[in-house]
N, C-alpha and C positions, 0 to 999 in steps of 0.2 A: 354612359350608364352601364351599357351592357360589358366594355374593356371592364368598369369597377368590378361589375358581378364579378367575371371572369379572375380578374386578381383575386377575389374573397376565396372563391372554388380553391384556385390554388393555396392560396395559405392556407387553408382549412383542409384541403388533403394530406400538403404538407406536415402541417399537426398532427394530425393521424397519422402518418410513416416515422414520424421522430417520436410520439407518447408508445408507437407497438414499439418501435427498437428501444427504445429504454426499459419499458414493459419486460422484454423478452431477454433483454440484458441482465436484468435484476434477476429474474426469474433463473436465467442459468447459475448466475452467481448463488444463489439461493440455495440451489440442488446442488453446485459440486464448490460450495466456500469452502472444504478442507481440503480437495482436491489442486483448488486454485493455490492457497494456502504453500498446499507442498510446490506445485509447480513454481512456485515464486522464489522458490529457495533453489532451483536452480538456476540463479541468478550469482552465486556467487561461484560459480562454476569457470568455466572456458566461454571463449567470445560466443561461439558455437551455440550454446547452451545459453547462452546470453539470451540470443535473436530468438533462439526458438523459443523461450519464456516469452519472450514479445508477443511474438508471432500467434502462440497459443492465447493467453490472455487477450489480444486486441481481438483476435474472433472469436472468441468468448461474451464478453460484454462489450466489443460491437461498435466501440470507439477508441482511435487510435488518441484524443484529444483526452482523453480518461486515463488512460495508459501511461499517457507522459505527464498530465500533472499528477501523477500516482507517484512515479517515478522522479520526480521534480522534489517530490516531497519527501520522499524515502533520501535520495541524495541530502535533503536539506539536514535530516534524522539522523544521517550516516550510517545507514542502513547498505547502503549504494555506494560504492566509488564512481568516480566519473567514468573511468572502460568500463565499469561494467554496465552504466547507464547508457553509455552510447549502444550497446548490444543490443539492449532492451530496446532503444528508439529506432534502431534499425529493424528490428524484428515486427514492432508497431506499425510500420509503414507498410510492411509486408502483408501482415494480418489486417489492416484495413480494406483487403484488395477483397476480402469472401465479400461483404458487402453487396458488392458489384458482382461478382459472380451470381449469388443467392438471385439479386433481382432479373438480372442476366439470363437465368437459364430457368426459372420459373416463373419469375413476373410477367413475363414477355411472351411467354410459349405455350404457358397454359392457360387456361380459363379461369381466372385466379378467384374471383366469386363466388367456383366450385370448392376453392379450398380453403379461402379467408374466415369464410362466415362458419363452416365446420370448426373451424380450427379455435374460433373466437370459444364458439359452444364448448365445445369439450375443455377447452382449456378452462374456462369458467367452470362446468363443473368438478374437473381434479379439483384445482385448491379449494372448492367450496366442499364436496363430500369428503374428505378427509387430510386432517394437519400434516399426515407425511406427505404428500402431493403437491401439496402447495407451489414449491417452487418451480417444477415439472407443470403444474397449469397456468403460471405463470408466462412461463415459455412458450408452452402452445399458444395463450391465448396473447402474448404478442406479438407472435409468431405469424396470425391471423390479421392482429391489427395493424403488426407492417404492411401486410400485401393488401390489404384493403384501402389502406393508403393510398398505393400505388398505383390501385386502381383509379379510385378516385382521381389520381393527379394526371393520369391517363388521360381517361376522360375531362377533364379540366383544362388540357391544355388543347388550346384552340386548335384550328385547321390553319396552317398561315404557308404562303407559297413563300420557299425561301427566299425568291427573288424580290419579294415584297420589305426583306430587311436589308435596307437601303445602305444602313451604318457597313454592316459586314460587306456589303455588293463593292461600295464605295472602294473597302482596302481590296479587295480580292487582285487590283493589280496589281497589287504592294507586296504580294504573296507573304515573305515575312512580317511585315508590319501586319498583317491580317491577322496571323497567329501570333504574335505578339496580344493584339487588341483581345482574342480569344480567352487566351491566357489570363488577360486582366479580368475581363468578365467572370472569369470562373475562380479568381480570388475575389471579389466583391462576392461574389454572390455566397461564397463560401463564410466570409465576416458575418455577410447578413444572418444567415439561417444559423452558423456558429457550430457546423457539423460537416467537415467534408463526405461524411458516407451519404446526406441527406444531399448535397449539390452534386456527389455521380449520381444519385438514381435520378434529380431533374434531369443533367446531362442525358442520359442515358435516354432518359422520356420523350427529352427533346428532340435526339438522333432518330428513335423508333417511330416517334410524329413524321420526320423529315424535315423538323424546324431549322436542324443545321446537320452538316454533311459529318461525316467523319471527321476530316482533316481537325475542323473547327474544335469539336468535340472531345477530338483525343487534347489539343491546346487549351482549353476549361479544363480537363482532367490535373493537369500539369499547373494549371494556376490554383486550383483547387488544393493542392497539394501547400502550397506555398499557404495560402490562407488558413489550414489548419494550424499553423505556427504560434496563433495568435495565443490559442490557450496556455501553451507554455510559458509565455512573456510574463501574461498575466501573474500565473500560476506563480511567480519568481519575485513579485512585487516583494519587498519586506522580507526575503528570505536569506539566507548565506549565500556567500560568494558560490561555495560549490552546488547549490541550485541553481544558481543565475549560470554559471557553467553549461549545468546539465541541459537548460529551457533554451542558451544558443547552441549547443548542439544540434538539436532538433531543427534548429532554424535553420543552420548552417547546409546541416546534413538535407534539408527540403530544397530549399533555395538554392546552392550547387548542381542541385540533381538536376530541378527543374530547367536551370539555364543552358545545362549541359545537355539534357534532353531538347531542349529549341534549338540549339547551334546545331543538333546533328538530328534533327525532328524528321527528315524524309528517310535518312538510312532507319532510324529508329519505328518508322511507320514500314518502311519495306518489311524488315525482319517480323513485325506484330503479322502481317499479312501471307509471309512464310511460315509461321507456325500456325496460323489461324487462316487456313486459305480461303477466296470464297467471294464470289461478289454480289452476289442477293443481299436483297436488303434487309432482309430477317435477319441475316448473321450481322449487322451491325453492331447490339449490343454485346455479343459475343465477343466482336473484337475487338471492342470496347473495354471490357472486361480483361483481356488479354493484355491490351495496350494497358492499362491501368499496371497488371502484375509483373509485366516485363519490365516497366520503368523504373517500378521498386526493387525487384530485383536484382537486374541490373545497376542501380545505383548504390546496393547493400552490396555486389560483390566487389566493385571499383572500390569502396571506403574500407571494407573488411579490412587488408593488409596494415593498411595505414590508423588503425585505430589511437595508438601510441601517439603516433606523429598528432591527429586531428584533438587529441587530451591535448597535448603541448598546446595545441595553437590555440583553445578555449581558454586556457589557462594563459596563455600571455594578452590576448586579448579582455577577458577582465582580470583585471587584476585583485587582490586580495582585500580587500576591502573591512574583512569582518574586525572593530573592535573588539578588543580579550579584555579590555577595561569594564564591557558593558555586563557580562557575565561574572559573578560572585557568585564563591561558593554558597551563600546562604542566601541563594536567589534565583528559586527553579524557573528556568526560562523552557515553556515547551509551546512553540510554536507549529500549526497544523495547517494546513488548507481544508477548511471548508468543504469545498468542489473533489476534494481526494476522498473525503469522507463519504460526499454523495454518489459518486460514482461507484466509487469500490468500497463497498463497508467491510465485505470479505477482507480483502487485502489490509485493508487498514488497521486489521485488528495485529496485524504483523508489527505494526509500527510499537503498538502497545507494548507488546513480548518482549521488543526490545528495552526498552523505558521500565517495563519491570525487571530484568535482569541488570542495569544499573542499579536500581534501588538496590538488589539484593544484595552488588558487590559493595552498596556504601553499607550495608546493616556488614557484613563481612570486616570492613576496615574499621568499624567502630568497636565491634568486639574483641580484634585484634591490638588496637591502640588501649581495651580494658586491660585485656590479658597481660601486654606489657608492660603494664605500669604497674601491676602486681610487685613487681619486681624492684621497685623503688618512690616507697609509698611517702612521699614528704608535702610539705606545704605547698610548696612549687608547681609542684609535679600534676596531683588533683586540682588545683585552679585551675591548669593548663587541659589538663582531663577532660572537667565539667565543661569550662567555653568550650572548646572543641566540640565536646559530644551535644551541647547544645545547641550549636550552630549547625551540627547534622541531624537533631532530630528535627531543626525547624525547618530546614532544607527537606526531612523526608515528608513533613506535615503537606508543605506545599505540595509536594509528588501527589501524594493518595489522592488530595483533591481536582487536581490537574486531571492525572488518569484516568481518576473513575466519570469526572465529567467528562473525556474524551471517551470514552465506554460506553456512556450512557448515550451519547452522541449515535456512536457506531447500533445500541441496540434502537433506535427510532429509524432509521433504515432497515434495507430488505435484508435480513439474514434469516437463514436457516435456522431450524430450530435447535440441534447442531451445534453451531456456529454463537445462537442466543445462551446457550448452558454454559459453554466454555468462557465468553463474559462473565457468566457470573462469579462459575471458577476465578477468573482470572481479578476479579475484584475483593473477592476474599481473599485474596492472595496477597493484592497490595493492604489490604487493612492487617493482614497478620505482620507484613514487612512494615509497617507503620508501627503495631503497637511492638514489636521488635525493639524498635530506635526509641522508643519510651523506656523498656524496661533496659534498654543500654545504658541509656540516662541516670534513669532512679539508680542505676547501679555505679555510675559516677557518683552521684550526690552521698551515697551509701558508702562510696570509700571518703569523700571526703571529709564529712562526719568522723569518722571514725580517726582521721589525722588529725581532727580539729579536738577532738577529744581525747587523744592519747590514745587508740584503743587501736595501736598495732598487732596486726597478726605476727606470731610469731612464727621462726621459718620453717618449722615441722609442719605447722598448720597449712603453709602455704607450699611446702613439698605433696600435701594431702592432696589439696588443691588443684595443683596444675595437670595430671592429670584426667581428673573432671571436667576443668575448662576444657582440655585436648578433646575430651569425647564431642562437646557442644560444640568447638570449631571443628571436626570431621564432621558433623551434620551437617554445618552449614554452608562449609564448601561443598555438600555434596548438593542439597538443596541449589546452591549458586549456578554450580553445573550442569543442571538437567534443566533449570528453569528454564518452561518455552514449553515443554515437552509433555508424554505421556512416560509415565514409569510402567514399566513390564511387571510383571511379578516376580522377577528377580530381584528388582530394584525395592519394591514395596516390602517385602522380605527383609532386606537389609535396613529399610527405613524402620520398621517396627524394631528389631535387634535391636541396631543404636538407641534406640529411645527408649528400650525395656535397662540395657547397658548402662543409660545416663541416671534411671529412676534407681535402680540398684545400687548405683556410686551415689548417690544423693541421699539415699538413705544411709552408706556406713557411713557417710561425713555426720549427719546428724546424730546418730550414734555416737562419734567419734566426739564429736564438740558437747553433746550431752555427758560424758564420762567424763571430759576435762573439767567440766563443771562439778559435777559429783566430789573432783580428787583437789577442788579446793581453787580451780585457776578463776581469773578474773570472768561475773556472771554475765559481765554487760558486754566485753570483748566477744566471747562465747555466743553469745545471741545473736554479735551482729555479723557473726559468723555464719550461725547459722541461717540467718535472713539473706547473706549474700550466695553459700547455696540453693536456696530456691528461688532468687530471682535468675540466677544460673539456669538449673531447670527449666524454668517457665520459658525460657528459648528454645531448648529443645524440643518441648509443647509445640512452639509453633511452629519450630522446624518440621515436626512429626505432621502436625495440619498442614502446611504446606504440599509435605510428600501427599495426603492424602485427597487434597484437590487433583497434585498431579495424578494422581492414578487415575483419579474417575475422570479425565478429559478424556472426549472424542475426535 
């Protein structure tokens, strides 16, 4: 009965050391989600810049099993090539090491009780006395509820004379097979709890106890490693080939290191104990800690060179998989992870930007496909027009819905308030790009009308014309261009220009087609001239709404 207590104490501190890092995780995301934002975009940088994107993000929100189904998913997006995602899982492994550190050099050393319970308070009252704070009290007060954890898991875990674990005594003459056995231990336990920064701070618990020695300790570390793999697999279920790519990477890149760190585990322990000298038992966690960052580092700069080569080899090992049959144009397939969203809602909204800046290059090719067909207005030609522009507006119909329920997704998570405004933006944005592909349409069905009725333009009209349309596609490549972004006041300048430029051209044409009528030319020709001027117009409208979301993003 008293062992059950005992287990309960532990999971139950447990829980507490994983609800503060989540807490505290969210919390940071929270307060610097544009920051993160930017830092993610240098991902499509140099390897370099790769790892350090890693490296920054996983100590950030505090999980490197976050990081790679982030990542997992963005690759799935094509957001990510595969080099650049190995960067980023390299850099993950690196940035899961503060973990250990953080518990390392304050959970251990100080009187944590003195700072948990402060830290719980105040963080409580930031985000409770006022809405800019929030994410900042967020932080403190997980910040609190990690180390209070720890404490608790402190105290929870029994008194037990090593010599009493019979299992480990047993291998100890087996020297390797011991650490072998270690090793497994601390990938099960790693499955179990489903967070390797949560199996170093037991590790670590367990060392500062005296439960197990170093040697032992540093071998859990390293199996540890191995067991966060699992999320990636997961993460890969049902995804493209270059996800499942990305998720054995991570595997590859753990499991390598791992093994290669056992075959050479006594030189790899000498050197931890050369930079972290010391043989009191205080410094255990220390170098502990140390052993955790030299492994990863060490095994990020062995892989570093070989990045190329180790694509190659993900890539011939799965091979290509994805059906091109299963995807139709007029058949938005937008596939998410869940677990990506939860973790990183910040980051996630990344995904979105992307997904909208297609929409905007198909409202781009549709107005293009109108424009040219100006050019040879026949039977044929408008059938061909309307399906076409049909089968893309129902293509963008599906989008708006897709996205904005992927949006509203991301605003039911922790974001910033921030971060909550620019969703909005960014949803107004796809319903402009929506009703876009509507008025592309009606303005297919508008020419075909008019072939089905004889009521061709004639070619002065349609010299009048073209550069009109020209004004509306320079806005909307520029609109296409910047989409993601914030417009400067340079740019918002120009976006006003053009659309005063396009209401000006829009009036001498109605001028123009009202005079041709006056001087006798056909009335119904003429009208449906001037109806296809202003459904013209009406794009630049939203091109102009568009610019003017962009401006006011934060």
């Amino acid at each position: 009965m008293e062992i059950l207590a005992i287990l309960f104490r532990i999971a139950g501190s447990l829980g507490l050391f994983l609800y503060g890092m989540k807490v505290m995780g969210d919390g940071i995301q929270e307060g610097a989600g544009d920051r993160l934002q930017r830092t993610l975009g240098f991902m499509t940088g140099s390897r370099v810049s790769a790892i350090m994107t890693g490296f920054i993000v996983t100590a950030i929100i505090q999980s490197s099993s976050a990081t790679t189904v982030m990542v997992v998913s963005f690759v799935n997006a094509g957001i990510l090539t595969l080099t650049q995602a190995i960067g980023v899982i390299m850099g993950a492994n690196i940035g899961t090491t503060v973990t250990a550190w953080i518990v390392s050099l304050i959970g251990f050393t100080l009187d944590i009780s003195n700072l948990a319970l402060p830290a719980v308070g105040a963080g409580f009252l930031m985000r409770t006395v006022k809405w800019k704070y929030q994410g900042a009290g967020n932080a403190v007060m997980g910040f609190g509820l990690l180390f209070l954890g720890l404490e608790f898991l402190t105290k929870s875990m029994p008194e037990i004379n090593p010599d009493s674990l019979g299992f480990l005594q047993s291998l100890d003459s087996g020297g390797f097979l011991r650490i072998l056995a270690c090793a497994g231990i601390g990938l099960v336990v790693t499955l179990i709890v489903h967070s390797s920064s949560a199996s170093t701070a037991i590790i670590l618990t367990m060392a500062y106890k005296g439960i197990i020695d170093f040697n032992a300790a540093a071998a859990m570390i390293l199996g540890a490693n191995i067991g966060t793999t699992v999320d990636a697999l997961l993460a890969s279920i049902g995804t493209k080939t270059s996800a499942k790519r990305a998720a054995l990477v991570h595997v590859l890149f753990n499991v390598i290191g791992a093994v290669a760190a056992l075959i050479f585990f006594n030189p790899l322990l000498t050197l931890v104990k050369f930079i972290s000298p010391g043989e009191s038992h205080a410094l255990i966690t220390t170098q502990l800690a140390m052993f955790h960052t030299t492994f990863n580092v060490l095994n990020t700069i062995l892989f570093f060179p070989f990045v190329k080569q180790f694509a190659a080899l993900v890539t011939f090992l799965v091979k290509d998989s994805d059906k091109t049959g299963e995807k139709t144009e007029n058949v938005y397939q937008f596939s998410y992870l869940s677990g990506s969203i939860h973790d990183t809602p910040e980051l996630s909204i990344l995904r979105a930007k992307n997904e909208i800046r297609d929409m905007a290059a198909m409202v781009f090719l549709m107005y293009q496909r109108l424009r040219n067909s100006l050019q040879n207005l026949n039977v044929e030609s408008t059938d061909a027009l309307v399906a076409d522009l049909r089968s893309k507006e129902d293509y963008a119909d599906q989008m708006r819905e897709a996205l904005t329920s992927y949006l509203m997704e991301c605003t039911r998570r922790q974001l910033s308030r921030r971060s909550e405004y620019n969703v909005s933006l960014l949803m107004r944005i796809i319903a402009d790009l929506e009703d876009m592909t509507d008025n592309c349409y009606s303005v297919s069905l508008l020419l075909e009308r008019s072939v089905r009725k004889n009521q061709i333009f004639k070619h002065k009209e349609m010299e009048a014309l073209d550069p009109y349309m020209g004004l509306v596609e320079e806005f909307l490549t520029f609109v296409k261009d910047h989409l993601g972004g914030k417009l400067n006041g340079e740019q918002s300048l120009y976006a006003k220009e053009i659309e005063e430029n396009i209401d000006m051209s829009r009036n001498k044409l109605r001028k123009l087609g009202r005079k041709r009528i006056e001087e006798g030319a056909d009335v119904k020709t003429e009208l449906l001239f001037i109806d296809l001027v202003r459904r013209i117009e009406k794009l630049g409208d939203y091109c102009y709404s568009i610019s003017n979301s962009m401006a006011h993003m934060n």
